[in-house]
MIBA-46420 format. One record per residue (C-alpha): residue number from 1; residue in three letters; z, y, x. Coordinates in nm, 4 decimals, always signed. Layout:
BEGIN
node i->NUM&aa->ALA&w->Z&v->Y&u->X;
...
% end
This chain:
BEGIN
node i->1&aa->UNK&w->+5.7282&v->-2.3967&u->+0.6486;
node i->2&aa->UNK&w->+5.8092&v->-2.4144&u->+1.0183;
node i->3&aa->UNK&w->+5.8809&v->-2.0761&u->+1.1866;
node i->4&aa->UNK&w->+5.9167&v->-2.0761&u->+1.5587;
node i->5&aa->UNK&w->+5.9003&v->-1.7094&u->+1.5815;
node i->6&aa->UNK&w->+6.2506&v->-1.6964&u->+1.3439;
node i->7&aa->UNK&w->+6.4748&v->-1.4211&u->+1.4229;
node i->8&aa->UNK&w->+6.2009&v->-1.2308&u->+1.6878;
node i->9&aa->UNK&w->+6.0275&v->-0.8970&u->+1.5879;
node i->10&aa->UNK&w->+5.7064&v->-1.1446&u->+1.6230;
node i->11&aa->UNK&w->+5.8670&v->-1.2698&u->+1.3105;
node i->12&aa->UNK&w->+5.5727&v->-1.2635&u->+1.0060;
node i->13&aa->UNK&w->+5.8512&v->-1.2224&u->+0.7220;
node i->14&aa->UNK&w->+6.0044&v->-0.8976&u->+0.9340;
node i->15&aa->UNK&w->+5.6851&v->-0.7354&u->+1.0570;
node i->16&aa->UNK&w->+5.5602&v->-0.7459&u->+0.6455;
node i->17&aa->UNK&w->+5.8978&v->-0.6039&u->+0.5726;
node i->18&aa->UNK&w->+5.8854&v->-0.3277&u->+0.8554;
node i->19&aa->UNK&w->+5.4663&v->-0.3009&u->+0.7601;
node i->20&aa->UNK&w->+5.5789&v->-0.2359&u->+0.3492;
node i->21&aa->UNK&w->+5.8840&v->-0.0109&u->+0.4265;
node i->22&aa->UNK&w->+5.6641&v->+0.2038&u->+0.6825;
node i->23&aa->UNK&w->+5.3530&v->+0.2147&u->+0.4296;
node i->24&aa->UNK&w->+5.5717&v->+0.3457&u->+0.1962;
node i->25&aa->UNK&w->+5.7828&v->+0.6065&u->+0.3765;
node i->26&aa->UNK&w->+5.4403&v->+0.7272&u->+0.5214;
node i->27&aa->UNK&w->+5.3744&v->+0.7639&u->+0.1281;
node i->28&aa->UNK&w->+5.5922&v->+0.9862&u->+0.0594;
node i->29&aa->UNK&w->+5.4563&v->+1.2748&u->+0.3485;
node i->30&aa->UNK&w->+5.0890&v->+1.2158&u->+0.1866;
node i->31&aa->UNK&w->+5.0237&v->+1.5276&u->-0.0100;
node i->32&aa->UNK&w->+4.9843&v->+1.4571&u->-0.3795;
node i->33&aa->UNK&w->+4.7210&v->+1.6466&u->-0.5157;
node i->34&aa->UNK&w->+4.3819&v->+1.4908&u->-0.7269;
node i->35&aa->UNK&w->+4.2446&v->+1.4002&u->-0.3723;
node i->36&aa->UNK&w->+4.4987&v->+1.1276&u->-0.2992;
node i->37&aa->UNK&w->+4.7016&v->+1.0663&u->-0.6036;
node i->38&aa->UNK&w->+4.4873&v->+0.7660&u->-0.7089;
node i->39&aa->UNK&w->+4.5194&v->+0.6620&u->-0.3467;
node i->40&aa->UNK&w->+4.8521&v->+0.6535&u->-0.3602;
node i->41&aa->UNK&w->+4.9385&v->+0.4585&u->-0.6747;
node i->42&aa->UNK&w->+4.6956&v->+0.1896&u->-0.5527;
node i->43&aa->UNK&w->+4.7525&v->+0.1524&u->-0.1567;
node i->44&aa->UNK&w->+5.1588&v->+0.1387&u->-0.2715;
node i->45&aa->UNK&w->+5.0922&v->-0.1409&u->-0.5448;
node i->46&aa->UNK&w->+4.8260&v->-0.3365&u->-0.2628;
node i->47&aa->UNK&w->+5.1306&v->-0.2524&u->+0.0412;
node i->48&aa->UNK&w->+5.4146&v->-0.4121&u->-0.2160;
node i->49&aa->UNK&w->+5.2082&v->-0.6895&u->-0.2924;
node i->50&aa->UNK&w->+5.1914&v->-0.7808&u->+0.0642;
node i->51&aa->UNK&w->+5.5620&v->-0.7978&u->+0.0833;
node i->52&aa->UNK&w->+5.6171&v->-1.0082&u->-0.2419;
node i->53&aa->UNK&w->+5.3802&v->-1.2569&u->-0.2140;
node i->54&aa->UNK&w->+5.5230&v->-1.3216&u->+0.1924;
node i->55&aa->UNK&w->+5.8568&v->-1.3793&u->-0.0121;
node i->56&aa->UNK&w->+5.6781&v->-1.6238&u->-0.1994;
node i->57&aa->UNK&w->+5.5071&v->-1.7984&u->+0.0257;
node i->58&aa->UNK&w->+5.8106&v->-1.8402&u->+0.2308;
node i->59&aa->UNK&w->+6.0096&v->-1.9886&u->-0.0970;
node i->60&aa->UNK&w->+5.6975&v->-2.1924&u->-0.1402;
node i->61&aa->UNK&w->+5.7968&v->-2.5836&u->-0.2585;
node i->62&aa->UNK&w->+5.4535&v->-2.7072&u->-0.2220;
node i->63&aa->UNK&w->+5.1715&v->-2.6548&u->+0.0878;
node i->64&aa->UNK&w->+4.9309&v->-2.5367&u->-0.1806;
node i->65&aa->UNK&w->+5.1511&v->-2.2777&u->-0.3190;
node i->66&aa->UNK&w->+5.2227&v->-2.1662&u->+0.0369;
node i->67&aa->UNK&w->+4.8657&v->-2.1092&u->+0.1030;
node i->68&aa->UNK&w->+4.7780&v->-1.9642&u->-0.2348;
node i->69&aa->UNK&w->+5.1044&v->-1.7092&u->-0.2129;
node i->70&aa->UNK&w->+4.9324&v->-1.6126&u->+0.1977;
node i->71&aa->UNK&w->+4.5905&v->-1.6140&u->+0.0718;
node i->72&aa->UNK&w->+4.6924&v->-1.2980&u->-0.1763;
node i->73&aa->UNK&w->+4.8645&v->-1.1687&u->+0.1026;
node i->74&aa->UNK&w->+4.5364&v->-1.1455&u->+0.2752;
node i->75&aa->UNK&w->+4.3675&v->-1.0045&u->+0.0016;
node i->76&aa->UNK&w->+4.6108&v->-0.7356&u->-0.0524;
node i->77&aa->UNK&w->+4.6246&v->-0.6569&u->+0.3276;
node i->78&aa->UNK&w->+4.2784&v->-0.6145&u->+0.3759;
node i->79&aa->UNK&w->+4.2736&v->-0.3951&u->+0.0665;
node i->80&aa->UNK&w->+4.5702&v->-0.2109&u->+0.1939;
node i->81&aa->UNK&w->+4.4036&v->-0.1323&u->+0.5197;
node i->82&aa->UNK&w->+4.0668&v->+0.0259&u->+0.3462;
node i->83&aa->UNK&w->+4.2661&v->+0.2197&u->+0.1487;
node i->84&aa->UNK&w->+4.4372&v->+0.4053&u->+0.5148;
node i->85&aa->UNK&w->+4.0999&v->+0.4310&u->+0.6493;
node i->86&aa->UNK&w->+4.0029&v->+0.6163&u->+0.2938;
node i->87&aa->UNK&w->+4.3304&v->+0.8477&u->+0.4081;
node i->88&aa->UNK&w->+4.2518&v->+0.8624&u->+0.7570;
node i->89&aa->UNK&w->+3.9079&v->+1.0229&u->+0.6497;
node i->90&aa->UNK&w->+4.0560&v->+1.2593&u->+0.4470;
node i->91&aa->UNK&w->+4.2644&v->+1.3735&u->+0.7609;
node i->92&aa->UNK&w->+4.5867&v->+1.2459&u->+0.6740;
node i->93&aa->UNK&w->+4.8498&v->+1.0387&u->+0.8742;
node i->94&aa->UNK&w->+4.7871&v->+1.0640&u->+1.2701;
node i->95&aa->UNK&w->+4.9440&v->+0.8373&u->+1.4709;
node i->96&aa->UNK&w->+5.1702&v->+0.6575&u->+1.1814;
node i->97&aa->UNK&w->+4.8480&v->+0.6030&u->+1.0369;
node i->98&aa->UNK&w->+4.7055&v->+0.4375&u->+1.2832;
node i->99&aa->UNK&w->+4.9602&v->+0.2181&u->+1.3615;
node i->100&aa->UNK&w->+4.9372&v->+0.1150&u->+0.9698;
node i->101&aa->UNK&w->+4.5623&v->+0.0376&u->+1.0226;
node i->102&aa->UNK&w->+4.6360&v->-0.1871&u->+1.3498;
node i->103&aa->UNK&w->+4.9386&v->-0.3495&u->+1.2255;
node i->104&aa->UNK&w->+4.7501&v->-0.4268&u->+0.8742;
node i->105&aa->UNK&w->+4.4993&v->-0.5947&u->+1.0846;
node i->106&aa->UNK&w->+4.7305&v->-0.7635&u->+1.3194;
node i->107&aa->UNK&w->+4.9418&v->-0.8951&u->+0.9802;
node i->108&aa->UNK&w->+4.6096&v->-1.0345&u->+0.8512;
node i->109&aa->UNK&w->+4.4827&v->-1.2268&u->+1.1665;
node i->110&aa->UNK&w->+4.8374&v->-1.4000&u->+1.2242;
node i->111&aa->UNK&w->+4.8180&v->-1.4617&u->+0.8044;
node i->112&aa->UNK&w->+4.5106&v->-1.6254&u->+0.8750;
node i->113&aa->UNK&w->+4.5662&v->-1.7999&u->+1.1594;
node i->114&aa->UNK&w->+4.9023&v->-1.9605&u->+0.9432;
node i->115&aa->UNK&w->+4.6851&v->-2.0219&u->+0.6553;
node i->116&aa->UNK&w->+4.4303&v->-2.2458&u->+0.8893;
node i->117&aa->UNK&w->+4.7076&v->-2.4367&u->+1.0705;
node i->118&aa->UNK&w->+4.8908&v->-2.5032&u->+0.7407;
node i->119&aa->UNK&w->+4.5153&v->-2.6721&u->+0.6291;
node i->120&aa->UNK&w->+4.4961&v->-2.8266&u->+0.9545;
node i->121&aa->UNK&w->+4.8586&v->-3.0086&u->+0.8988;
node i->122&aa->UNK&w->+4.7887&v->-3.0686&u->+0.5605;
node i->123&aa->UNK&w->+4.4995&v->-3.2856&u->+0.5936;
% end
């Protein structure tokens, strides 16, 4: 599918990347303890899912694939984000957390705003 933002930080397929690596750095400074070790296990498998299914979407052959592989990419972003907000409560993160919880957001209105142009071309 047509990029025009290629090779720019605005770039979808680098801010996932840069979202997925930071989620899961942040990870690591989380303190593991029965608080947040459920947290953990399922905001890293929601975070990596973000990541594959852009890789996916991008190798997509077909428009529907596309949008299917981006539509679980919204699904596991919006998921993702709940699952900082759970942290955030808890008093983890600060500022990296934050920025996870606005970037997740930002990720999901640009997925959705690709997901409604692709439907708009394909009809």
């Amino acid at each position: 599918m047509n990029n025009k933002y290629s090779g720019t930080d605005k770039d979808i397929h680098t801010r996932i990347f840069k979202y997925v690596a930071g989620g899961l750095i942040f990870l690591r400074s989380v303190p593991k303890n029965a608080e947040t070790i459920s947290i953990i296990e399922q905001v890293s498998r929601s975070l990596t899912s973000i990541g594959a299914n852009d890789q996916e979407a991008d190798a997509a052959l077909t428009k529907k694939d596309f949008m299917s592989k981006y539509a679980i990419v919204i699904k596991e972003t919006q998921e993702t984000v709940y699952w900082w907000k759970i942290l955030k409560e808890l008093g983890h993160g600060g500022e990296k957390l934050n920025w996870l919880i606005d970037e997740g957001k930002e990720i999901f209105k640009i997925v959705s705003v690709i997901i409604k142009n692709t439907k708009t071309i394909a009809h």
